[in-house]
N, C-alpha and C positions, 0 to 999 in steps of 0.2 A: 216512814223511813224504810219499814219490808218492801213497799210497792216500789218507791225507787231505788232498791236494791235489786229487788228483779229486773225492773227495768234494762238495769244495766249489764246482769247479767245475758238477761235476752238481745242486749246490743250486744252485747262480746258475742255470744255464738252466733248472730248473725254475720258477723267481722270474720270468725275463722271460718264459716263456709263461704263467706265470700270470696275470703284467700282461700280455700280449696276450690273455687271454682278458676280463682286466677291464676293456682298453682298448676291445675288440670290442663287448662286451653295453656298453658306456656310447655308445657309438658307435648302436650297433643301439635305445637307451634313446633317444637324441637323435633319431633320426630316426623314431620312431615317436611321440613327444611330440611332435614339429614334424608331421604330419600331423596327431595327436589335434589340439591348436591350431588347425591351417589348418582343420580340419571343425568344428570347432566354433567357428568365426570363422563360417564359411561361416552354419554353422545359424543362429547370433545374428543375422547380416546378413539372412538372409531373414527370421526371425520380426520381423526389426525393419521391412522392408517389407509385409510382412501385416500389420502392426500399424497402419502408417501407412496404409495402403491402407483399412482396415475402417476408421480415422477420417475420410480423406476420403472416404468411402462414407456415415459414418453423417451427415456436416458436409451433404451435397450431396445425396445421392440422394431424401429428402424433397422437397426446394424442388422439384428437377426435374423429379422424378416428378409433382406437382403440378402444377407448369408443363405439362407435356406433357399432362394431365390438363383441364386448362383450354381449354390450345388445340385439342387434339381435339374435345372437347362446344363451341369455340366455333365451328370450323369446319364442325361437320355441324349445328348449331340456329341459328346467324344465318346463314353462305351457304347449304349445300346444303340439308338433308334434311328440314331446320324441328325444329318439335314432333311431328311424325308425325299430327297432325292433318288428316284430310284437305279440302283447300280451304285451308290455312291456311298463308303463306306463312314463310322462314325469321324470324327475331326481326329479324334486321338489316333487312330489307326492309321489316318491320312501320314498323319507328321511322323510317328513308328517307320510305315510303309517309307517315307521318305531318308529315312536314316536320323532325322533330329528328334532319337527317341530320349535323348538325356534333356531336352526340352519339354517335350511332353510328357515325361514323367515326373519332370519339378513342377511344370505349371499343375498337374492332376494334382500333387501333393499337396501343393500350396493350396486349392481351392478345397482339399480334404480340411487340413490343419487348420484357416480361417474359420471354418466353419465350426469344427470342433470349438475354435476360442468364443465364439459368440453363442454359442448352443449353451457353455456352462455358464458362459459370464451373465444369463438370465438367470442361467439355475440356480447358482449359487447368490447371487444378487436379491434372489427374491427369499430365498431361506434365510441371508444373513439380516436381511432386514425382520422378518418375523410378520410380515404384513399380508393379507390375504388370502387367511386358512379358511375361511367362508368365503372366499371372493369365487363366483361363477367363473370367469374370465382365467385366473390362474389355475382352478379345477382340469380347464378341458385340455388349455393348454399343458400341463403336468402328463395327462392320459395321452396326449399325443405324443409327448417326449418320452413317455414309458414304452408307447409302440413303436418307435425310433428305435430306442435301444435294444426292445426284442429282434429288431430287422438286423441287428449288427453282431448280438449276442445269438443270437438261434442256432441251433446246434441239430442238424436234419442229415438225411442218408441226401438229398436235390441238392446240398451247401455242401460237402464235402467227397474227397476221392482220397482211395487207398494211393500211395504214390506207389508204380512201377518197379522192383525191387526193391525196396522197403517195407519194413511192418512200422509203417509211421498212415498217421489219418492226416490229409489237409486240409484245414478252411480258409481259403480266400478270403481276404477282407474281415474276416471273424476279427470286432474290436470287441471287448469287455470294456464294460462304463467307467472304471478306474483308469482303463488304459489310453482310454479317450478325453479323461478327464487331464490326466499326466499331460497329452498334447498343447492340450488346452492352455495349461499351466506354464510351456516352457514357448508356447509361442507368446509368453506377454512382453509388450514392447514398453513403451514409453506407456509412467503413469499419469493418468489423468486430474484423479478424483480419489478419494477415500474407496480402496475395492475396487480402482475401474482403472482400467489400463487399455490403451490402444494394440493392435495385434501388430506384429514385425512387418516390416515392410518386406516387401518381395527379393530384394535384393539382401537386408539383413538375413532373410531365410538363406540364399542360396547359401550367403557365406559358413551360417551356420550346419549348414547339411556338408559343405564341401569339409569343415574343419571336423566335425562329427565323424567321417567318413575315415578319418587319420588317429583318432582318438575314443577306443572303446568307451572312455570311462565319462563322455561326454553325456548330458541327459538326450540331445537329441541322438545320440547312436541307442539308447536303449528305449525308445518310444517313439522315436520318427521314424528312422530306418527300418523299421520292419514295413509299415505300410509301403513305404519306399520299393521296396524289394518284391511285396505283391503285385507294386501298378508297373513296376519293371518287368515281371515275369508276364502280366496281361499284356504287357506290348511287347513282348517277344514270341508271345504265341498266336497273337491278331497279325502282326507282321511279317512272319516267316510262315509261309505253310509248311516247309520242311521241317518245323519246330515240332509242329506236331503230328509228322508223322515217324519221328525220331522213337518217342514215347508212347506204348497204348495207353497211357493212364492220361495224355495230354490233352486231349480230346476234350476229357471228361472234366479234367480242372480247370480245364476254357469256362465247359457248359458250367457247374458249380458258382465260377467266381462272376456269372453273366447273372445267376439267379440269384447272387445274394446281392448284388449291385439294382437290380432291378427291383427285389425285396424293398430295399432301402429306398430306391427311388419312389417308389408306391407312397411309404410311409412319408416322405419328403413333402409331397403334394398334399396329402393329408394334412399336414401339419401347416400346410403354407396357407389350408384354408379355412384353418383357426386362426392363424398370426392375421389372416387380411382383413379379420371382422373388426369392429369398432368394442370396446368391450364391454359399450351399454348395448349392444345389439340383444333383444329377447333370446336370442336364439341360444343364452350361455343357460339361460333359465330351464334348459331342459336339463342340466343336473338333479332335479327335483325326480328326475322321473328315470334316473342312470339307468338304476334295476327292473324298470316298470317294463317290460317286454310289449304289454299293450298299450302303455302309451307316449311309448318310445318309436319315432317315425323313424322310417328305413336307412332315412337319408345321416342320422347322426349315431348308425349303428357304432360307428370308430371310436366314438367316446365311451362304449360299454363295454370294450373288449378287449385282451391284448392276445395278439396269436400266438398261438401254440408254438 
């Protein structure tokens, strides 16, 4: 009777370490399924921001790249560089020179303001989504649009002139990023999409800038019409030689508004040739090395720096 009393109690503690073996591996089953899960939550969540990211890339980076596209070839053939013609002035100057300077300073305007709308409609596009804060690709492109904005914001003695009887300073073209964001905002036309909106058509614009023009309290008279009024005064003084020799300070606010234009245009090119790469190209890979001074090639210094 003792011996099959032990017996059985030697079955019983066999039984409970059996279930504590089987309570163990269920245990050691659980927590290794609860990481399997968490990693493959993780993964789902990122291909699910790669996903959204390559659609606001495919949505956007067309228009903008085209915008940037426009406004570069508009800024070196109507202000600076011309036709490469020699003796032959930039196009803008041409149509000034000609008297259709209210022509040429809406169409300037216009290719200013489009470009403004496509420049934030990424920026903000890509912030309200929340997608791509490790992304190579929207890294460089960011660094470029930061040296965009220094080209517009910069504040130099070569960007600015005392005006001629005045204690007033002026900068040409001097936009601040809110002020250019403002454009952005009042050039939206027809909406498309959630957050996405097409930009005013050219003749919407005029009418807007003509009504603007009658009506302070309008948003285009307090964020359009100032640039307005820059690319007016640039083709009253590329147009009239006697303009400037009216003024000694005119000269100088030619030179100025030619070096922040040019500024800008630098940064435009730049940026046109982050926007043309593919954005599995290696070449975004060299964020790893932003800081690295040595092993950072000469050629992607733009992405390490914004100017002074």
């Amino acid at each position: 009777v003792v011996k099959t009393a032990f017996n059985r109690i030697d079955a019983g503690v066999q039984a409970v370490n059996g279930l504590k073996v089987v309570l163990v591996g269920l245990g050691v089953y659980a927590a290794v399924r609860s990481n399997v899960v968490s990693t493959l939550q993780d993964w789902q969540e990122k291909k699910r921001r790669e996903l959204r990211l390559r659609e606001v890339r495919f949505k956007l980076i067309g228009p903008v790249t085209r915008a940037v596209e426009v406004m570069y070839s508009h800024l070196e053939e109507a202000f600076l560089s011309g036709s490469g013609v020699e003796g032959e002035p930039p196009h803008f100057v041409q149509l000034a020179q000609a008297g259709l300077v209210k022509e040429a300073v809406d169409q300037s305007l216009y290719h200013f303001c489009v470009y403004f709308f496509w420049r934030y409609s990424l920026q903000e596009s890509l912030l309200f989504e929340s997608v791509g804060a490790d992304d190579f690709w929207q890294h460089a492109v960011d660094r470029g649009l930061r040296d965009e904005t220094c080209a517009f914001e910069k504040m130099s003695r070569a960007l600015a002139v005392e005006v001629s009887g005045a204690k007033a300073t002026v900068h040409p073209f001097r936009l601040p990023a809110l002020h250019r964001q403002a454009i952005s905002e009042v050039m939206r036309g027809e909406k498309v999409a959630e957050h996405q909106y097409k930009p005013l058509s050219y003749v919407d614009f005029v009418a807007k800038i003509e009504k603007a023009e009658q009506d302070s309290a309008d948003p285009f008279s307090r964020w359009v019409l100032p640039l307005r009024g820059d690319i007016a005064r640039f083709a009253e003084l590329t147009s009239d030689p006697s303009t400037l020799e009216a003024s000694p300070s005119a000269p100088r606010e030619l030179a100025a508004a030619k070096a922040r234009l040019a500024l800008v245009s630098q940064e435009l090119r730049d940026l046109l040739y982050i926007l043309r790469k593919e954005p599995s190209d290696p070449w975004f890979k060299q964020k790893r090395h932003l800081h690295n001074e040595e092993t950072r090639p000469e050629d992607y210094a733009k992405l390490t720096s914004i100017k002074e």
